[in-house]
ZAVO-738197 format. One record per atom (N, C-alpha, C): x, y, z; atom name. Coordinates in Angstrom, 2 decimals, m for minus. Example, Ala and Ser with C-alpha at 12.3 -4.5 7.8 and 13.67 -1.06 7.14 Angstrom:
BEGIN
u_v_w_atome
13.19_m5.69_7.80_N
12.30_m4.50_7.80_CA
13.20_m3.30_7.80_C
12.85_m2.25_7.08_N
13.67_m1.06_7.14_CA
12.90_0.03_7.87_C
// end
This chain:
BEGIN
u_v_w_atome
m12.44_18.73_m1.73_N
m11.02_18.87_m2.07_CA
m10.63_17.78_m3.06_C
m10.31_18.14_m4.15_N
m9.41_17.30_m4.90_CA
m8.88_16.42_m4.67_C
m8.66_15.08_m5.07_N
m8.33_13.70_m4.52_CA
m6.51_13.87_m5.25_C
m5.44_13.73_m4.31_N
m4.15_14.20_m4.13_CA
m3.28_13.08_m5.21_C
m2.61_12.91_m6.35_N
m1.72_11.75_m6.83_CA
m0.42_12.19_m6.55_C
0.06_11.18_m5.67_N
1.49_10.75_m5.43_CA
1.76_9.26_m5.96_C
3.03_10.28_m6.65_N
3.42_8.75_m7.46_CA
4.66_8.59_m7.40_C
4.65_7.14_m7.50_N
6.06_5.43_m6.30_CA
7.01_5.34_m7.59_C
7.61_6.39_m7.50_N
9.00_5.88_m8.22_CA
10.24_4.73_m7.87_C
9.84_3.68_m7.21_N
10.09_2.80_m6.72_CA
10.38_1.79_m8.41_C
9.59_1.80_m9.09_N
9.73_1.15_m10.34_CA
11.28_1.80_m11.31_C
11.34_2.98_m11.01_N
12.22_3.65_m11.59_CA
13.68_3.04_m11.36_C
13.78_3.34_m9.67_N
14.83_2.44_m8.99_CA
15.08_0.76_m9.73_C
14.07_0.35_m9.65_N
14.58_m1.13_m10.25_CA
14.81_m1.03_m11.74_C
14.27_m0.27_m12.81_N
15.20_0.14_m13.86_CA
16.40_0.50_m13.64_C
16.83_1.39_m12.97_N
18.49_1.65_m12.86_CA
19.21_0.77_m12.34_C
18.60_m0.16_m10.90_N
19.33_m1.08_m10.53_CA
19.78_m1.97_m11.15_C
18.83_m2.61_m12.16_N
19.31_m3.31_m13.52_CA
20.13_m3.58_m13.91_C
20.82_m2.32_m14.24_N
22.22_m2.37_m15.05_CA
23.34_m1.73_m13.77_C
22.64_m1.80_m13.20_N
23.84_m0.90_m11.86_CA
24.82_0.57_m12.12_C
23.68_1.61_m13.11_N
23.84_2.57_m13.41_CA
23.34_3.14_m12.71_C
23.46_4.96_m13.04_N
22.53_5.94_m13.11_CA
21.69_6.10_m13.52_C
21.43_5.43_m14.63_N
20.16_5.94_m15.24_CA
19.24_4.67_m15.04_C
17.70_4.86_m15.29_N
17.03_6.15_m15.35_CA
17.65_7.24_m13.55_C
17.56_8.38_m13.77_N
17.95_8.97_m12.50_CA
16.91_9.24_m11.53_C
16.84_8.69_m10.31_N
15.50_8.99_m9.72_CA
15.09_10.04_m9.32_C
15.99_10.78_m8.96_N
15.56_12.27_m8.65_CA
15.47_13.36_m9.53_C
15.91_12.93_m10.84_N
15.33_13.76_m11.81_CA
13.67_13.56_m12.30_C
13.82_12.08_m11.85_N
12.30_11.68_m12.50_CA
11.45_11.94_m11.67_C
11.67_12.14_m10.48_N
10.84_12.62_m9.35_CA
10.40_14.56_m9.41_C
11.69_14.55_m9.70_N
11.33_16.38_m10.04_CA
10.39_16.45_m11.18_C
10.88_15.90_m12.99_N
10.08_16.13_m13.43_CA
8.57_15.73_m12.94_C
8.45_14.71_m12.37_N
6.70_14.37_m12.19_CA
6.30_15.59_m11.32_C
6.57_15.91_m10.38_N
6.28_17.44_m9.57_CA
5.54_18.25_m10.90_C
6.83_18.38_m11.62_N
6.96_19.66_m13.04_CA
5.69_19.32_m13.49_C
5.34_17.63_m14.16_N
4.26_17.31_m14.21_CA
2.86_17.36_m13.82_C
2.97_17.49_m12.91_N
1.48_17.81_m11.91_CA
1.63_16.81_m10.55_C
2.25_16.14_m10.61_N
2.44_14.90_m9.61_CA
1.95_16.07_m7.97_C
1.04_15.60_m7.14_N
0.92_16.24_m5.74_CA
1.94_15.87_m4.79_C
2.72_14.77_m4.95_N
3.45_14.28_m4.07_CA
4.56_12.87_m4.82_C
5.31_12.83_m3.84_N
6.93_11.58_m4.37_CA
6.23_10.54_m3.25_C
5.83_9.28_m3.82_N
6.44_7.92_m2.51_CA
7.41_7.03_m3.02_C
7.81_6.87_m2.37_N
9.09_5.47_m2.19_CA
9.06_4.77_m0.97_C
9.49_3.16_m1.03_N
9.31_2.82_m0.37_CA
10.47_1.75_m0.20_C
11.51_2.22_0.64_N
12.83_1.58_0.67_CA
12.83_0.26_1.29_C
13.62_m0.69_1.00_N
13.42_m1.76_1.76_CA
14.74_m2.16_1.94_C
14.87_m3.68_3.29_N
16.28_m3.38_3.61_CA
17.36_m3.72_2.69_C
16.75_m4.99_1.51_N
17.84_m5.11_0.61_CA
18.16_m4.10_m0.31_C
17.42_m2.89_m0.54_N
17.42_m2.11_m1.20_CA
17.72_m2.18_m3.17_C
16.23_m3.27_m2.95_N
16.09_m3.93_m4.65_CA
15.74_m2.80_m5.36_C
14.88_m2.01_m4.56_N
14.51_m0.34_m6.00_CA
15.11_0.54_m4.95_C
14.59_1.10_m4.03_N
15.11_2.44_m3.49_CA
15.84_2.08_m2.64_C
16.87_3.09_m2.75_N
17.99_2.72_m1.50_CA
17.52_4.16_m0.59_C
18.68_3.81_0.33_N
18.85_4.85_1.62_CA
18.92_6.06_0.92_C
20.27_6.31_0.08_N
20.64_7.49_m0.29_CA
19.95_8.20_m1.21_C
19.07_6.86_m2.10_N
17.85_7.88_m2.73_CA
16.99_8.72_m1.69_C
16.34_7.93_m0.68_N
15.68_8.83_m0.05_CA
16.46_9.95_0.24_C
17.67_10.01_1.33_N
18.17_11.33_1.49_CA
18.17_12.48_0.38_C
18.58_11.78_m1.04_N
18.58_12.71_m2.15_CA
17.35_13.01_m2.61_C
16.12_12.95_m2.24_N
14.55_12.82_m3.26_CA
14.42_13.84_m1.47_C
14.79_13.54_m0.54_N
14.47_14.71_0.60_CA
14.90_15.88_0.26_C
16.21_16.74_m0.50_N
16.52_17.43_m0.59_CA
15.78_18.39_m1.69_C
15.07_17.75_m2.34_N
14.76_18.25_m4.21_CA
12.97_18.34_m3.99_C
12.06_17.05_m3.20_N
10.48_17.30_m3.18_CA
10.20_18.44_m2.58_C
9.33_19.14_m3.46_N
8.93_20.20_m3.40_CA
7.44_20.36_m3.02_C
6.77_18.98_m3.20_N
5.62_18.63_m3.00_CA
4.88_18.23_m1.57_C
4.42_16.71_m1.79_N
4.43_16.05_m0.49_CA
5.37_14.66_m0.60_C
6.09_14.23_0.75_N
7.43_13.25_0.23_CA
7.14_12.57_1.28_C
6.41_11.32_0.33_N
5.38_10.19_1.73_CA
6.78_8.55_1.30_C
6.81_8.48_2.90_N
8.25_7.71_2.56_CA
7.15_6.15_3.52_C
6.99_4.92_2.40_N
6.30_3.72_3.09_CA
7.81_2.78_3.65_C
6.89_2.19_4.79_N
7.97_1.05_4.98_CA
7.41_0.30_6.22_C
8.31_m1.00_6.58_N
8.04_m1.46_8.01_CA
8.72_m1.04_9.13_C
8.11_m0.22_10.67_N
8.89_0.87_10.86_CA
9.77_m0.56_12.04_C
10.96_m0.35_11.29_N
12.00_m1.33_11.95_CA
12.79_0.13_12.21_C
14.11_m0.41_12.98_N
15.25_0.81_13.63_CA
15.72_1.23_12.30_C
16.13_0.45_11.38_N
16.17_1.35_9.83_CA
15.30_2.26_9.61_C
14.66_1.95_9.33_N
12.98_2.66_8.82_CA
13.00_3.67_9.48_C
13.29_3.57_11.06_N
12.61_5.10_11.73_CA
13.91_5.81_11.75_C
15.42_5.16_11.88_N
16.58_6.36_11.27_CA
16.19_7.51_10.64_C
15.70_6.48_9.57_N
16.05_6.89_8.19_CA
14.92_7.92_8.30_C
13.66_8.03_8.88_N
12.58_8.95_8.86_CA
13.33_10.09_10.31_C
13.89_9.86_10.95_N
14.28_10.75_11.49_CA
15.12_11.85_11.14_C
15.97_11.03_10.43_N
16.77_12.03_9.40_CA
16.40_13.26_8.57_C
15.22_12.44_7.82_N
14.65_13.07_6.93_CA
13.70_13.80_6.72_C
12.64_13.49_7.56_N
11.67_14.38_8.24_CA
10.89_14.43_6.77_C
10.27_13.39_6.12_N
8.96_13.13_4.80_CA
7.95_13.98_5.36_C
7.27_14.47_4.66_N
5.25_15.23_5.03_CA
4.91_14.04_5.65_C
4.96_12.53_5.25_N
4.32_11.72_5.45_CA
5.00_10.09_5.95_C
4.64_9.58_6.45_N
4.97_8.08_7.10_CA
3.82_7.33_6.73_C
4.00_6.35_5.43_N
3.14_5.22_5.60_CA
3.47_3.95_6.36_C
2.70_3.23_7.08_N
3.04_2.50_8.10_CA
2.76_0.97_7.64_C
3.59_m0.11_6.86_N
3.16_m1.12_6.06_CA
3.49_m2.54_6.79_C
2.66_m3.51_7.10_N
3.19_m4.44_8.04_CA
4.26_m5.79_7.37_C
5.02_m5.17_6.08_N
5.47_m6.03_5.48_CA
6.62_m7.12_6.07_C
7.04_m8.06_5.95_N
8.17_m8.48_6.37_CA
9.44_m8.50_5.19_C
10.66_m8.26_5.55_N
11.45_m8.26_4.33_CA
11.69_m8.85_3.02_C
11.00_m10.19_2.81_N
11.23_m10.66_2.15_CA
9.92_m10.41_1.02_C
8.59_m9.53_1.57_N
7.35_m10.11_0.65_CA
7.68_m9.34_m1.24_C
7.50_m9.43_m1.81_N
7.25_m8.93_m3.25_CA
7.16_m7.18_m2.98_C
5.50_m7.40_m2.73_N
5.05_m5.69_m2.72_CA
4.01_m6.33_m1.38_C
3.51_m5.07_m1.06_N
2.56_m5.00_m0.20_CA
1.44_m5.47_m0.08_C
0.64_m6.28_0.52_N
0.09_m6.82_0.22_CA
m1.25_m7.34_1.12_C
m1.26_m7.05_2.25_N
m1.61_m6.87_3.13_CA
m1.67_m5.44_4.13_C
m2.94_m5.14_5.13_N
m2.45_m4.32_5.95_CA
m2.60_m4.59_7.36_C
m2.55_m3.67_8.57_N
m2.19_m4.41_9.73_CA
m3.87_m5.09_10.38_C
m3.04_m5.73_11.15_N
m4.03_m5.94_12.37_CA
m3.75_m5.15_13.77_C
m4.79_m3.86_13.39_N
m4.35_m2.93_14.18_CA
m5.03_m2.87_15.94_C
m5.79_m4.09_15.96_N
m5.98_m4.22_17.39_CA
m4.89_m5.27_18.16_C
m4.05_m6.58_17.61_N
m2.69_m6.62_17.83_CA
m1.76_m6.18_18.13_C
m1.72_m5.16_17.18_N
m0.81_m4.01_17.00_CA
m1.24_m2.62_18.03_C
m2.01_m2.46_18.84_N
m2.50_m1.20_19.11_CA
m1.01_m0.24_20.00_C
m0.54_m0.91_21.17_N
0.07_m0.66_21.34_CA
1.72_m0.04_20.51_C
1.87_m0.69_19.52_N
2.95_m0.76_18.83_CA
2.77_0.40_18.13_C
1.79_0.43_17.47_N
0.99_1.53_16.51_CA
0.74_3.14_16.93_C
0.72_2.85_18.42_N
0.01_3.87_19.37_CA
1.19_4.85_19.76_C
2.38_3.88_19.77_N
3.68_4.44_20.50_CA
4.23_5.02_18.92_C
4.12_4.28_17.84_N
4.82_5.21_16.57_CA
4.29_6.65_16.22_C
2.52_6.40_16.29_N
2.23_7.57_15.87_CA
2.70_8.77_16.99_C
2.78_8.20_18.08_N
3.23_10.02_18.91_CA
4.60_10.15_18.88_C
5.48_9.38_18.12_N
6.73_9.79_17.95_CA
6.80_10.48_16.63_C
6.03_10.51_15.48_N
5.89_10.96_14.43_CA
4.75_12.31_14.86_C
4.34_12.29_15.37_N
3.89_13.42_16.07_CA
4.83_14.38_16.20_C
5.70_13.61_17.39_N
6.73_14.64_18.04_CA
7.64_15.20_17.23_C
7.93_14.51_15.78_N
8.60_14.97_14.72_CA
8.22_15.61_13.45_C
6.79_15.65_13.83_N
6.03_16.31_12.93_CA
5.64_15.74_11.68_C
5.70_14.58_11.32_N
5.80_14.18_10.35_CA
3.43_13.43_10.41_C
3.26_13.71_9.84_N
1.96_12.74_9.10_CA
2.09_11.21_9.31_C
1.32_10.56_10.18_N
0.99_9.29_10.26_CA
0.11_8.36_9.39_C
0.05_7.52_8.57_N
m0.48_6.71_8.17_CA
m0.69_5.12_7.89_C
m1.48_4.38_8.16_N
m1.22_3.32_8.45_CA
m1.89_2.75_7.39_C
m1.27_1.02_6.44_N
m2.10_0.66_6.11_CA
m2.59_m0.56_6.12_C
m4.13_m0.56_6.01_N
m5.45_m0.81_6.38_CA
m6.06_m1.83_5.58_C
m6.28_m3.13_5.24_N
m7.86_m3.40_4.40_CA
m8.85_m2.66_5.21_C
m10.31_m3.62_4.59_N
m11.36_m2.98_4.90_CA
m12.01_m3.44_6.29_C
m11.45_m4.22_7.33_N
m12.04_m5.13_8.06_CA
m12.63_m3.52_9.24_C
m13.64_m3.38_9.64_N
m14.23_m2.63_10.57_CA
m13.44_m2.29_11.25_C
m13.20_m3.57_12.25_N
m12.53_m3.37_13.44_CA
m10.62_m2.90_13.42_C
m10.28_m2.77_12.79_N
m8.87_m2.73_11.97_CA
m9.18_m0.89_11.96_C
m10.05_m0.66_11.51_N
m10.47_0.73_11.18_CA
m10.76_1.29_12.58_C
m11.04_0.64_13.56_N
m11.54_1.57_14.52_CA
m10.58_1.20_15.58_C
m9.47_0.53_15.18_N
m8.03_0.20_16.45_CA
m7.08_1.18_15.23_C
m7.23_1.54_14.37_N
m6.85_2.36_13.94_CA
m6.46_3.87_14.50_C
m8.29_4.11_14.65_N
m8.34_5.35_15.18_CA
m7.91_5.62_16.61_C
m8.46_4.57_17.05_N
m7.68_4.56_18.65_CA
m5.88_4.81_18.86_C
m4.94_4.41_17.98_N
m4.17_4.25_17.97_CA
m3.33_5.73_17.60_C
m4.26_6.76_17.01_N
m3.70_7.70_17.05_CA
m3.68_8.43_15.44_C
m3.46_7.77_15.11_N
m2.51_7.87_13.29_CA
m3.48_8.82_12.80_C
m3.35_10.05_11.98_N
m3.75_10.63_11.30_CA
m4.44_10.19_10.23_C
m4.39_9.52_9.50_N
m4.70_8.41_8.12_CA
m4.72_7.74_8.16_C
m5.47_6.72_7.19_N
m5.55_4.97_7.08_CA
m5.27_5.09_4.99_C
m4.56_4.29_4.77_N
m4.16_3.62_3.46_CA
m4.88_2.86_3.10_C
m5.61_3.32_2.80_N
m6.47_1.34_2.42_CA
m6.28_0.70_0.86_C
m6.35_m0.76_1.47_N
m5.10_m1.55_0.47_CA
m6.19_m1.92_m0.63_C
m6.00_m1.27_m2.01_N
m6.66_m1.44_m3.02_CA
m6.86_m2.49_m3.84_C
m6.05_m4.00_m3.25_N
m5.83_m4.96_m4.35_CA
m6.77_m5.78_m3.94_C
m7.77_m6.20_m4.11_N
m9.15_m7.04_m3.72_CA
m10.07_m6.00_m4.59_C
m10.05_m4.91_m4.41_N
m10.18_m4.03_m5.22_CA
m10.45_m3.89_m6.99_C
m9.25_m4.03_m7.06_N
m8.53_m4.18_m8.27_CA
m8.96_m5.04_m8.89_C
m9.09_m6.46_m7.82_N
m8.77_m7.96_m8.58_CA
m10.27_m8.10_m9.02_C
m11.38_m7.82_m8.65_N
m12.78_m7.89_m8.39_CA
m13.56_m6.96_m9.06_C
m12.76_m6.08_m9.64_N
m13.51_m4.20_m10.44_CA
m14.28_m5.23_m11.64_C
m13.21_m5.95_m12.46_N
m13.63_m6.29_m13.77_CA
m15.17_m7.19_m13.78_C
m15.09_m7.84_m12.94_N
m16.19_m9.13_m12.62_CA
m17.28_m7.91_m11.88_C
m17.16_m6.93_m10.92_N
m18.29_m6.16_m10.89_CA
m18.03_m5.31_m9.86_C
m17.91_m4.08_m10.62_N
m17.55_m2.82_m10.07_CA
m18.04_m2.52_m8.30_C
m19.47_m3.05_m8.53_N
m19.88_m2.56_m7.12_CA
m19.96_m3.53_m5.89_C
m19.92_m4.63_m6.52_N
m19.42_m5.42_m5.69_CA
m17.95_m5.05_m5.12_C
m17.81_m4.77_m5.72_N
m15.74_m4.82_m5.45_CA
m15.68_m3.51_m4.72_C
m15.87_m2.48_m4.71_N
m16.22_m1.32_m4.00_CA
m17.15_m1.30_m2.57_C
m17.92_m2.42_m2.23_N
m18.67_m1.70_m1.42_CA
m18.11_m1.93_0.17_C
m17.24_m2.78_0.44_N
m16.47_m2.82_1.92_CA
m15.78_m1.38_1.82_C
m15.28_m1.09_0.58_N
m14.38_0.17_0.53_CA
m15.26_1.53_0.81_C
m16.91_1.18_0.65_N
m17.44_2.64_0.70_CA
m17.94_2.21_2.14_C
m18.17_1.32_2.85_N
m18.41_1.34_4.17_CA
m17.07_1.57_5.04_C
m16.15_1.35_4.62_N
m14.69_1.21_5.46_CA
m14.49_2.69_5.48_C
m14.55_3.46_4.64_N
m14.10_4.94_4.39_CA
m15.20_5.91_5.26_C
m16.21_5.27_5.08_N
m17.69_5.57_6.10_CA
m16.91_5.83_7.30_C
m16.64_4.97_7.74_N
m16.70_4.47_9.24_CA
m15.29_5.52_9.50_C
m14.04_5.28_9.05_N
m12.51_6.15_9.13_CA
m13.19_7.67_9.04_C
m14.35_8.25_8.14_N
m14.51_9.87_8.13_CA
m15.30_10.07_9.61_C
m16.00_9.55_10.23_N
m16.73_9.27_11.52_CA
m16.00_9.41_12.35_C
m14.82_8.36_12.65_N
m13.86_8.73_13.57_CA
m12.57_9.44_13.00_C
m12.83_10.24_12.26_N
m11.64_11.35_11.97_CA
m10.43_11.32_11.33_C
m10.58_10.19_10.95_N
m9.34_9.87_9.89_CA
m8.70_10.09_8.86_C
m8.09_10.53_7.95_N
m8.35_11.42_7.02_CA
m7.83_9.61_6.27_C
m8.18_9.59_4.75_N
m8.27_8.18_4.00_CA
m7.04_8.91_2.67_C
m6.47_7.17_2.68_N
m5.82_7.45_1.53_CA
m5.61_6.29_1.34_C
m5.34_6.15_m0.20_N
m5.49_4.62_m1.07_CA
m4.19_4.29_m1.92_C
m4.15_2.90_m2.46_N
m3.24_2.61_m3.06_CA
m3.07_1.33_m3.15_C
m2.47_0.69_m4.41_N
m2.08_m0.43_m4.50_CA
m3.52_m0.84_m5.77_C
m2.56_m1.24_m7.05_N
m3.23_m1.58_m8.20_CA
m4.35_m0.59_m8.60_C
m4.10_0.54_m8.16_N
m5.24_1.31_m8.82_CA
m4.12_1.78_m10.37_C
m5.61_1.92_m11.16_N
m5.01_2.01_m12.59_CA
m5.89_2.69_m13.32_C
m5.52_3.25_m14.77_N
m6.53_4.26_m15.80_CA
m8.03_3.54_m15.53_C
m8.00_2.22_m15.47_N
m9.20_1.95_m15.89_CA
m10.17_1.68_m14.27_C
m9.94_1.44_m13.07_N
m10.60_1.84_m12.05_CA
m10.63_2.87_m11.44_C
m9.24_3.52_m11.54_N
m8.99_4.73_m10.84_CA
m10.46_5.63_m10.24_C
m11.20_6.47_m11.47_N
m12.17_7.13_m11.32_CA
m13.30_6.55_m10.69_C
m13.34_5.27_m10.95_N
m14.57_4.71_m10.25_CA
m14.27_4.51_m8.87_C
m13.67_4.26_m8.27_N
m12.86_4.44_m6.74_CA
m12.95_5.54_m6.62_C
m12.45_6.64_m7.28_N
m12.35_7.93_m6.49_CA
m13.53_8.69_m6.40_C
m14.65_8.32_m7.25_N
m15.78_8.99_m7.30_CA
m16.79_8.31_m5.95_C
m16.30_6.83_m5.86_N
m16.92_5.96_m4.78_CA
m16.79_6.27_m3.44_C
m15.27_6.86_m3.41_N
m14.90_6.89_m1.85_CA
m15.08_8.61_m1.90_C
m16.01_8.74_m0.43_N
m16.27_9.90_m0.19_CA
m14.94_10.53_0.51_C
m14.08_11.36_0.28_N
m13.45_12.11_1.44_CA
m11.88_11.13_0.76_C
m11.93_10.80_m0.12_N
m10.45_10.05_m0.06_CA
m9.61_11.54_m0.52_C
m8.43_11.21_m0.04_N
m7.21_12.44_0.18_CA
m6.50_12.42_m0.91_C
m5.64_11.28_m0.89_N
m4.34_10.74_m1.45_CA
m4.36_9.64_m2.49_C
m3.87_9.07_m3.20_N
m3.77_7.60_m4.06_CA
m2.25_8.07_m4.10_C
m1.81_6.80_m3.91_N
m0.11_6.57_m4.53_CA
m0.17_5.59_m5.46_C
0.27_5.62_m6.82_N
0.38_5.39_m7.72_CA
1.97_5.22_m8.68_C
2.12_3.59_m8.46_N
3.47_3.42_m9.27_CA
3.79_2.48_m10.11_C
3.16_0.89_m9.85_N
3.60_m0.06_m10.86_CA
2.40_0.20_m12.10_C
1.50_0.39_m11.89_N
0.57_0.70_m13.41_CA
0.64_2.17_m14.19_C
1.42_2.80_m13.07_N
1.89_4.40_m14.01_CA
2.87_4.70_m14.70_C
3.78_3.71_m14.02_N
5.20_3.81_m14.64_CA
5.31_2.81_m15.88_C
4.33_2.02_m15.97_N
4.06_0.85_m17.03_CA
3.50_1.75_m18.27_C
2.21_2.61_m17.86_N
1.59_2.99_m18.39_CA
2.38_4.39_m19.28_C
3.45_4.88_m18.29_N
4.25_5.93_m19.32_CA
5.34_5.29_m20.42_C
5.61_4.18_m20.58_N
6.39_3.35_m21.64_CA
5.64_3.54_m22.41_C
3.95_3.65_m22.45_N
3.18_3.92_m23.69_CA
2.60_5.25_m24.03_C
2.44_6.23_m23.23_N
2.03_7.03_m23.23_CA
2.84_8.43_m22.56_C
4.06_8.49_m22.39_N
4.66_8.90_m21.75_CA
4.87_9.45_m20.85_C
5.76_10.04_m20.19_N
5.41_10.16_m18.38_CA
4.63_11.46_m18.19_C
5.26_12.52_m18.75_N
3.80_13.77_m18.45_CA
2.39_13.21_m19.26_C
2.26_13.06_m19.86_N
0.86_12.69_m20.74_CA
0.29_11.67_m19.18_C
1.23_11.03_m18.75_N
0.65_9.97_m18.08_CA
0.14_10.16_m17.06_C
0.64_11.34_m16.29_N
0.61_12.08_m15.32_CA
m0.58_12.50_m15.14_C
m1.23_13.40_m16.10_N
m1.86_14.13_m16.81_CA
m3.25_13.26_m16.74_C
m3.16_12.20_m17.74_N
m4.30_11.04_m17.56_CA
m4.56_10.65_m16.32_C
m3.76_10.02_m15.08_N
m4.23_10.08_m13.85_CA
m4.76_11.06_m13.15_C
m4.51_12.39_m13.62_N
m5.07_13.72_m12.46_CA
m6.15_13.82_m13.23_C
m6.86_13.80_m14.87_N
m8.08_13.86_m14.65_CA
m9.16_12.83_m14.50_C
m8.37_11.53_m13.69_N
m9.80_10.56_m13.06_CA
m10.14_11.04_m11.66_C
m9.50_12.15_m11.33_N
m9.49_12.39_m9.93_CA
m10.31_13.48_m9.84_C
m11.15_13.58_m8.66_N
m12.24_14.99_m8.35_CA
m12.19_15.70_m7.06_C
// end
């Protein structure tokens, strides 16, 4: 199966917030990328609401036509707001409010309990569980215990390490993805993947699903523009 691009109009939001306009409009830009080829919308609201707010999500719920994977830390905001809205998807991010971007993923034998009780409430609402993951083994297999449909695994070690040597930098990622297809997990990636690793990751990881894709795509359509750009990411994918 075809490896899935959903792409984080989250960058978009902090263009408009900027000037404390409308524009750029996010839910137009979200439709066109659909129009584009885009497989899926993420956003990932946070509580100060520096790129996406609340009401974007409600409004980007009404219009995705695709898959509408909503990340966050699931605080009583967070799961409102997913109750409301009912996304294909729940990424599960252990951020605290204040960090930049994501940057980390959980420690899911800590967490088992915590983890264990979200995914059967996203169950009960139907929504897609996903949690995200580095590559540490054991993280991967309190994972699976815990329920969650998917693991995210966090691409920036990744990223930082491709240039100095591809296979070095890949190979926790092709044992980590090993181990998640074994115990049933379905895999999905993200964070600093870009034109120039993209394919080599996706050709590496056996069984990967998903990539969400936003600060190097939305960079990358200022030069190349947003369908063209679109376009260039879906054919590193197989």
């Amino acid at each position: 199966m075809k490896t899935k691009l959903s792409v984080n109009v989250n960058k978009i939001a902090t263009i408009r917030n900027a000037r404390g306009s409308i524009t750029p409009n996010v839910v137009q830009v979200a439709i066109d990328c659909e129009r584009f080829g885009a497989n899926g919308i993420t956003v990932h609201p946070r509580p100060d609401e520096r790129h996406i707010t609340r009401q974007d999500v409600i409004d980007l719920a009404q219009v995705v036509t695709t898959e509408f994977n909503i990340e966050g830390y699931p605080d009583d905001r967070f799961m409102d707001l997913l109750n409301e809205v009912k996304p294909a998807q729940a990424t599960l991010v252990p951020d605290p409010p204040h960090v930049l971007t994501s940057n980390a993923g959980w420690d899911t034998k800590k967490n088992l309990d915590f983890l264990t009780d979200l995914s059967a409430q996203f169950r009960d609402l139907g929504i897609r569980s996903s949690i995200f993951v580095d590559t540490d083994l054991q993280n991967i297999e309190y994972a699976a215990k815990s329920g969650v449909d998917r693991i995210e695994l966090y691409t920036g070690p990744f990223a930082e390490n491709y240039t100095k040597d591809p296979e070095a930098a890949i190979k926790n990622y092709v044992t980590a993805s090993n181990l998640a297809t074994e115990l049933g997990l379905g895999i999905n990636a993200g964070h600093d993947l870009s034109l120039d690793n993209l394919r080599f990751f996706d050709e590496k990881i056996v069984g990967l699903m998903e990539v969400s894709i936003g600060h190097a795509l939305i960079s990358d359509a200022l030069y190349y523009g947003l369908e063209n750009t679109i376009q260039m990411y879906k054919r590193l994918l197989v």
